[in-house]
VOZA-308327 format. One record per residue: chain; x, y, z of N, C-alpha, C in turn. Coordinates in steps of 0.05 Angstrom, whole numbers, padded with zeros to 5 digits. Layout:
ATOM  chain     n_u     n_v     n_w    ca_u    ca_v    ca_w     c_u     c_v     c_w
ATOM      A       X       Y       Z       X       Y       Z       X       Y       Z
...
END
This chain:
ATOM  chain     n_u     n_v     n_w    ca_u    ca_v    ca_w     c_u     c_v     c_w
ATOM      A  -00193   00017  -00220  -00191   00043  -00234  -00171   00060  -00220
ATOM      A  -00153   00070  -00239  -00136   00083  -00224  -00143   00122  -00219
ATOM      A  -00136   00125  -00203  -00143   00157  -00191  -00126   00173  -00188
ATOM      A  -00122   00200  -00193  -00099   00218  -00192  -00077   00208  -00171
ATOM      A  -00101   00198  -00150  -00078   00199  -00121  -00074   00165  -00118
ATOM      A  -00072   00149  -00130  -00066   00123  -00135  -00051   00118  -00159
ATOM      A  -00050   00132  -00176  -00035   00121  -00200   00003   00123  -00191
ATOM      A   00010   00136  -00175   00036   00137  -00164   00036   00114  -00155
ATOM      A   00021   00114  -00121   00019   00081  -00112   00028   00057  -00144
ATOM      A   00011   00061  -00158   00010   00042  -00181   00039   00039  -00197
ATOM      A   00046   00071  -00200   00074   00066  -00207   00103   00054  -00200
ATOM      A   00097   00061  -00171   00118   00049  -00157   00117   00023  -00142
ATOM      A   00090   00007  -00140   00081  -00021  -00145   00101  -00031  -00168
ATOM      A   00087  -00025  -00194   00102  -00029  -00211   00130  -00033  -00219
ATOM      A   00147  -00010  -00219   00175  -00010  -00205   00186  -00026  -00190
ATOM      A   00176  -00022  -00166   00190  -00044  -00147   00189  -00084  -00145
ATOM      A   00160  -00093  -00170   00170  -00117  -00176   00177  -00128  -00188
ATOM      A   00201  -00142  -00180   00220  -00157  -00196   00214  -00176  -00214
ATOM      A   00218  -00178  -00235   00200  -00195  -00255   00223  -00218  -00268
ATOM      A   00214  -00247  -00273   00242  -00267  -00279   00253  -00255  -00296
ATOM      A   00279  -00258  -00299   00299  -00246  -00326   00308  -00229  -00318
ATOM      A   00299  -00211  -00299   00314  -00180  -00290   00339  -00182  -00279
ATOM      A   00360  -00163  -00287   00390  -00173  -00286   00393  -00151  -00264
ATOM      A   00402  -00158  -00245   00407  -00156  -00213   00390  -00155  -00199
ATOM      A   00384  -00140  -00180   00372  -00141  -00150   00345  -00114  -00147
ATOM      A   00340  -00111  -00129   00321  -00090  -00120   00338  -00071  -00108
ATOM      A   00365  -00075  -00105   00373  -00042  -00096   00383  -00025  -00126
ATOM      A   00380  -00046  -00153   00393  -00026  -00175   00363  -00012  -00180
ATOM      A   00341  -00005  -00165   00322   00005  -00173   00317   00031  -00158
ATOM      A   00316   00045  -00179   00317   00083  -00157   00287   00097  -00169
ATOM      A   00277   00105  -00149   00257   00113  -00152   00256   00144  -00147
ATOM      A   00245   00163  -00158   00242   00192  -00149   00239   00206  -00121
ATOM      A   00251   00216  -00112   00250   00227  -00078   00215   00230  -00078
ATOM      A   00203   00242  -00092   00178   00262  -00098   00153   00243  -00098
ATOM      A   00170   00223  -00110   00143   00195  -00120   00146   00178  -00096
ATOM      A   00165   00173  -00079   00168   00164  -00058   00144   00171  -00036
ATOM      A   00157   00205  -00034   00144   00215  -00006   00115   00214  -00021
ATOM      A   00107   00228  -00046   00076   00219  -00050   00057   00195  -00049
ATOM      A   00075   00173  -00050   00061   00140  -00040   00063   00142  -00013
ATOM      A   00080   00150   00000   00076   00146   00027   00056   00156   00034
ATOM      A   00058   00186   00033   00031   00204   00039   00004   00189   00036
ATOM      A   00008   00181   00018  -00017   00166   00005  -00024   00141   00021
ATOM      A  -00008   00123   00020  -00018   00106   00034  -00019   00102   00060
ATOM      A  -00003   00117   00080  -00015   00122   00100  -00041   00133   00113
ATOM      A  -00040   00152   00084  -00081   00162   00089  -00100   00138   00086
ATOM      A  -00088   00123   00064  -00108   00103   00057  -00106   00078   00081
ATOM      A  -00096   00069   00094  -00082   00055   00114  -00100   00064   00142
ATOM      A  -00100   00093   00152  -00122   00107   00168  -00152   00104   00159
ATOM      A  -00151   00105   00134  -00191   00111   00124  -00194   00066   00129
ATOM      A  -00177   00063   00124  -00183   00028   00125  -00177   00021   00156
ATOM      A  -00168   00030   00163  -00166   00035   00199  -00197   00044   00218
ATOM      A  -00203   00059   00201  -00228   00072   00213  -00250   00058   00205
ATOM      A  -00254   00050   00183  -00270   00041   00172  -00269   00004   00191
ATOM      A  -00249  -00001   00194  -00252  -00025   00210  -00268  -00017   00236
ATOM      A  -00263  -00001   00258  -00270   00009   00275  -00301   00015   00273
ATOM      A  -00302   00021   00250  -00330   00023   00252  -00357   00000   00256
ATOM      A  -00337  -00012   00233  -00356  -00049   00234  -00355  -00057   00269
ATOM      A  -00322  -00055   00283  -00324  -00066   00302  -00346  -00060   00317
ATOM      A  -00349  -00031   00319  -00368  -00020   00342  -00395  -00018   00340
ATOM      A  -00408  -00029   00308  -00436  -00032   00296  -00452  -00050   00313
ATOM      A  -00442  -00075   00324  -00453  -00090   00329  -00458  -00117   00305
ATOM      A  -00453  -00112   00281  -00468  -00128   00262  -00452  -00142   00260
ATOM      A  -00458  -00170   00262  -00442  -00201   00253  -00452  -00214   00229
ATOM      A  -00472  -00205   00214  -00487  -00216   00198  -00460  -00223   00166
ATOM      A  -00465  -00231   00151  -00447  -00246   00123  -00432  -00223   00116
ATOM      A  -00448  -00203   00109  -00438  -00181   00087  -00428  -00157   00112
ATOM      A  -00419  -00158   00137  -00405  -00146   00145  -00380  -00161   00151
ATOM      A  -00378  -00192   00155  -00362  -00216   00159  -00346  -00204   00139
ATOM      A  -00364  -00202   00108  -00338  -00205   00085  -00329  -00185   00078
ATOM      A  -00344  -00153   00083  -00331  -00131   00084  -00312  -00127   00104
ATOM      A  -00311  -00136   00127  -00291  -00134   00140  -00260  -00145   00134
ATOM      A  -00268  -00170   00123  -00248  -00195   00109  -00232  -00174   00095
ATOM      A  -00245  -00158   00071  -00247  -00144   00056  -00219  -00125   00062
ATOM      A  -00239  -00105   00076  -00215  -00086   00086  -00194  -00096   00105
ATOM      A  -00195  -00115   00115  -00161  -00125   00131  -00142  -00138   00110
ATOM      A  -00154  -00143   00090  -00141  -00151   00067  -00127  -00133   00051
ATOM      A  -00137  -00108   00047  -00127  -00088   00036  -00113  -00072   00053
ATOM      A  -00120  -00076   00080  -00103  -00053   00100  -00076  -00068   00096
ATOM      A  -00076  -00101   00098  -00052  -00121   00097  -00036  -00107   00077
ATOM      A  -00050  -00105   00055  -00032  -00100   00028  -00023  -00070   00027
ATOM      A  -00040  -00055   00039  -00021  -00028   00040  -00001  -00024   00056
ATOM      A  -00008  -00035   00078   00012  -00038   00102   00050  -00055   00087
ATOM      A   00037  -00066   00066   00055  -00087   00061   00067  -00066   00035
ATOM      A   00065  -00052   00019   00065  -00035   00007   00076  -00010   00009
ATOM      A   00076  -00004   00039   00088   00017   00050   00116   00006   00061
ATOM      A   00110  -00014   00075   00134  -00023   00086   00151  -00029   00065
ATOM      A   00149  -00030   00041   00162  -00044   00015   00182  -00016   00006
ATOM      A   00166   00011   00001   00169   00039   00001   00193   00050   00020
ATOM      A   00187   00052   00038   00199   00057   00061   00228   00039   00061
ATOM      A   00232   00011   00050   00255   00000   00047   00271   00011   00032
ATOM      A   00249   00015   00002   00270   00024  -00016   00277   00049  -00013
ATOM      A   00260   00071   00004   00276   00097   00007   00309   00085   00023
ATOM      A   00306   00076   00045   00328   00072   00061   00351   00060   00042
ATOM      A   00342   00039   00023   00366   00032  -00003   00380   00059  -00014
ATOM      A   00358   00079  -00022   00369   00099  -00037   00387   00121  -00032
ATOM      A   00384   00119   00001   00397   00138   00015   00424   00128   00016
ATOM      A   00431   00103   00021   00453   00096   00022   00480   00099  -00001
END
């Protein structure tokens, strides 16, 4: 479900993948200064709450299944925002140029 403060994330997901048939590259793709810095914003917050939230499992004590796979869980998503941002952050540096 998308959320006020995700649907940008969503947009510029969108945007930035290259789909077969597309005629040139990833630098003919320009994205808004505004929609930029608001994914970042964003996922950096979300990147910290999945940060903490790991921290937390670590320091619970609990090894039991369903903290195993919540954990799985969130390093999986921290992966993908992390991977998401870093994706962001490229294409600002394209745009500047």
């Amino acid at each position: 479900m998308l959320t006020p403060n995700t649907a940008g994330i969503e947009r510029i997901t969108r945007m930035s993948k290259k789909k077969p048939g597309d005629i040139g590259n990833s630098e003919n793709i320009t994205i808004d200064q505004k929609l930029i810095d608001e994914g970042t914003a964003q996922l950096a917050s979300e990147i910290k709450v999945l940060e903490a939230w790991l921290q937390e499992l670590e320091t619970s004590g609990d090894h039991n299944a369903e903290v195993i796979a919540t954990r799985k869980s969130y390093n999986d998503m921290l992966r993908s925002r992390k991977e998401m941002l870093n994706t962001l952050e490229n294409q600002a540096k394209l745009q500047e140029i």
